[in-house]
C-alpha positions in Angstrom: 106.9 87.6 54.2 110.5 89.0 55.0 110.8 91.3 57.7 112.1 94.0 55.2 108.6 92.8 53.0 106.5 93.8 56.0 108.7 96.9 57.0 107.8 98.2 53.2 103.8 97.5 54.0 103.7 99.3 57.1 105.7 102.5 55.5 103.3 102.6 52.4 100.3 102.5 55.3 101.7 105.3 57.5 102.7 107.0 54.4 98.4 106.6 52.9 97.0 107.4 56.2 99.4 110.6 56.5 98.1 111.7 53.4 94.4 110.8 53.8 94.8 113.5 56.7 96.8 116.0 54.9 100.1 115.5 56.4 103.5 114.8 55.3 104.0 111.2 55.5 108.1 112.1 56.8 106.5 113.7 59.7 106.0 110.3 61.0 108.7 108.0 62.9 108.3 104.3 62.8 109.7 102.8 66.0 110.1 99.3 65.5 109.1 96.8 68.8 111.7 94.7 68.7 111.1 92.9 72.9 111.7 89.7 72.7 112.4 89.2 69.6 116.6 88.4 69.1 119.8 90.4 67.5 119.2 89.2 64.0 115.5 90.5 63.8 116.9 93.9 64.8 119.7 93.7 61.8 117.6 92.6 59.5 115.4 95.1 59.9 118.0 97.6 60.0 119.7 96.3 56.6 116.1 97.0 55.4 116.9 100.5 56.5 115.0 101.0 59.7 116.8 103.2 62.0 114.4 103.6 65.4 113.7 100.3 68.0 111.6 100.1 71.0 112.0 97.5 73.8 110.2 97.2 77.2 112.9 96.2 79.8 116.6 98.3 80.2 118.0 94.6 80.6 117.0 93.1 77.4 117.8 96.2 76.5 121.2 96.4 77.4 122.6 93.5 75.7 120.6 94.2 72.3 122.4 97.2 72.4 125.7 95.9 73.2 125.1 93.7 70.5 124.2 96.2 68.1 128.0 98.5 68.4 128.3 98.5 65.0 125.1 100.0 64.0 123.6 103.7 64.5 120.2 102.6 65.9 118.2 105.3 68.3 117.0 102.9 70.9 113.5 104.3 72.6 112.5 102.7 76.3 108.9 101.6 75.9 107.9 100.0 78.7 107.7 101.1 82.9 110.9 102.4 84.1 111.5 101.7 87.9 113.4 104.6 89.2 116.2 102.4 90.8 116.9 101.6 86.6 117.1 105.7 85.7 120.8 105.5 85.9 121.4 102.6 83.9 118.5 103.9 80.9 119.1 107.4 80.6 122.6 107.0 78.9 121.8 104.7 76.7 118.2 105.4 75.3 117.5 108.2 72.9 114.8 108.6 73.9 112.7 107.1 77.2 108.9 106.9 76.2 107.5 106.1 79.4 108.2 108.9 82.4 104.8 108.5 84.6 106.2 110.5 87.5 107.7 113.2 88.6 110.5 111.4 90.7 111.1 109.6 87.3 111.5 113.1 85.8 114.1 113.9 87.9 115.5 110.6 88.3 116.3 110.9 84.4 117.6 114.2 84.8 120.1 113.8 87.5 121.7 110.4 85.1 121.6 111.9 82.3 123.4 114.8 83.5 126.0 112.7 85.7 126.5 110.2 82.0 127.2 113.3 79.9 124.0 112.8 78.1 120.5 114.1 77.1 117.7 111.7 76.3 114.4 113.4 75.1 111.2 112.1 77.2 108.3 111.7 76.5 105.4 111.9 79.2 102.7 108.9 79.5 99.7 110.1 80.0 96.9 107.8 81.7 93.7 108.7 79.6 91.7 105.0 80.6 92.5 104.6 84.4 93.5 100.8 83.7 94.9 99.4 86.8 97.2 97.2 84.6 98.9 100.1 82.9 101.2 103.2 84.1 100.8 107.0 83.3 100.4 110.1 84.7 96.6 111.2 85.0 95.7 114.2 82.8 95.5 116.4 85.5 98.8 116.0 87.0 100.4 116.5 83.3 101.1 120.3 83.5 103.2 120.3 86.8 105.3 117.3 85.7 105.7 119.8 82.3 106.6 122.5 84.8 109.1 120.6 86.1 110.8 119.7 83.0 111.3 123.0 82.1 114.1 122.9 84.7 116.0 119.8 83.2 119.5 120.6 82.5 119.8 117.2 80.7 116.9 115.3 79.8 114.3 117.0 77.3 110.8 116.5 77.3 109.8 116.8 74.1 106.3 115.1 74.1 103.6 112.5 75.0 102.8 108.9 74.9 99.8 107.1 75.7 98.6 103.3 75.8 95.2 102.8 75.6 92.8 100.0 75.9 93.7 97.2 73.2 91.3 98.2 70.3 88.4 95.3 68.6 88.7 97.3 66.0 91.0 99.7 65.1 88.6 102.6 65.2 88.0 102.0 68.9 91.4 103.5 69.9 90.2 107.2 67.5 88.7 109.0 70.9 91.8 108.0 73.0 94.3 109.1 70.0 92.2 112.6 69.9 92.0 113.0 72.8 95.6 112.7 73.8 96.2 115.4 71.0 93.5 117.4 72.3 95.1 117.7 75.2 98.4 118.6 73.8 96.7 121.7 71.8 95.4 122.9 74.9 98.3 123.0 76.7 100.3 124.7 73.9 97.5 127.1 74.4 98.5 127.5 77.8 101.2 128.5 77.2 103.6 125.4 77.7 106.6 125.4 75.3 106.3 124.1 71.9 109.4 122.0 72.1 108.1 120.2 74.9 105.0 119.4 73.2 106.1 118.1 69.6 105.6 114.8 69.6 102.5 112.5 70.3 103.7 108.9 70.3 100.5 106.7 69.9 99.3 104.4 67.7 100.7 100.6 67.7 100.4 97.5 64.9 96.5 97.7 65.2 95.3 100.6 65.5 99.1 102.8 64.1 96.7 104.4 60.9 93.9 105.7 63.1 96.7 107.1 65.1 98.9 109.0 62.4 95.1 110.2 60.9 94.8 111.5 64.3 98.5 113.6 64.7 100.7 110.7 65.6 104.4 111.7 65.2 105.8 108.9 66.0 104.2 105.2 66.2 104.8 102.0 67.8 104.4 98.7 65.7 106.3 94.9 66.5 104.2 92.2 65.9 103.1 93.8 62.3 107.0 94.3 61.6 108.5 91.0 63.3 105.7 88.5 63.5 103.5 87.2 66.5 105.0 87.1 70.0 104.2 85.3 73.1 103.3 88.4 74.9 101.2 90.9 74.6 102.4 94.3 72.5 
């Protein structure tokens, strides 16, 4: 199958599960995974009209992105963001996935002010405690939202989590509802709507359990691109 073959497959999914939970299928951004994977994956899947692309590491990053000139991609930053990289992410990512601290907050901030632009964050939230993974406990959550509200560049506009790689993809449900339980009761608390609007969860084997559980926006490579020799 073509890249644009599988692209079509994982839209009519995203756009079934939405509906099998009442929601408008649009409501839903596909980011594609595109690490590792070269230049021509990323413009055939954007000739197949895919618009959003996720990669792990600001270098690789970087010269996907200065291959890519001539096309209006909005490239999201996936993976762990040291805070010695903040200046070199923040103006070019639309949108930086990953901010597990609050030094990385304001890290963001300060570069995307000095750069003349405004990235929207989202914050990763540690629901499983894996010592192999990054986030910022559940508990700590509200006064990195605190913070935010500050920003005079960066937006935070959401939250992201990663959780244990699913047998099956109904394992990952309690994490996904979970994630958007917490979201709710935060809004209840009175945090900001705006900061609070997306929930990016969900990746190539578990992404329907996730939009059936209020995913806006989900994460899928290998389903998209083929297998990889790391891990997704």
């Amino acid at each position: 199958m073509s890249v644009a073959d599988r692209l079509a497959g994982i839209r009519a999914r995203i756009a079934a599960a939405a509906r099998s939970a009442g929601r408008d299928p649009a409501s839903i951004r596909l980011v594609a995974v595109s690490k590792t994977f070269p230049i021509d994956a990323v413009r055939e899947a954007y000739a197949a009209g895919q618009r959003d692309f996720g990669e792990n590491r600001v270098q690789e990053a970087l010269q996907k992105i200065s291959g890519s000139t001539d096309l209006e991609i909005r490239w999201h930053l996936l993976g762990h963001l040291q805070t010695n990289k903040a200046r070199k992410a923040a103006p070019v990512f639309a949108m930086v996935q990953s901010v597990d601290s609050l030094e990385l907050l304001q890290k963001l901030d300060q570069a995307a002010g000095d750069a003349g632009a405004s990235p929207e964050l989202l914050i990763q939230v540690d629901l499983a405690g894996e010592t192999t993974k990054f986030g910022v406990p559940p508990g700590e959550v509200p006064r990195l939202l605190e913070a935010a509200a500050t920003c005079r560049a960066a937006r935070v506009v959401g939250l992201m989590t990663l959780p244990p790689v699913p047998e099956a993809p109904e394992d990952a449900r309690p994490w996904f509802s979970r994630l958007r339980d917490l979201r709710d009761t935060w809004l209840a608390s009175g945090v900001p709507a705006s900061m609070l609007r997306e929930l990016s969860m969900g990746m190539s084997a578990d992404f329907e359990v996730a939009v059936q559980e209020g995913a806006t926006i989900v994460r899928v490579g290998t389903a998209i691109f083929g297998s990889r020799h790391v891990e997704e």
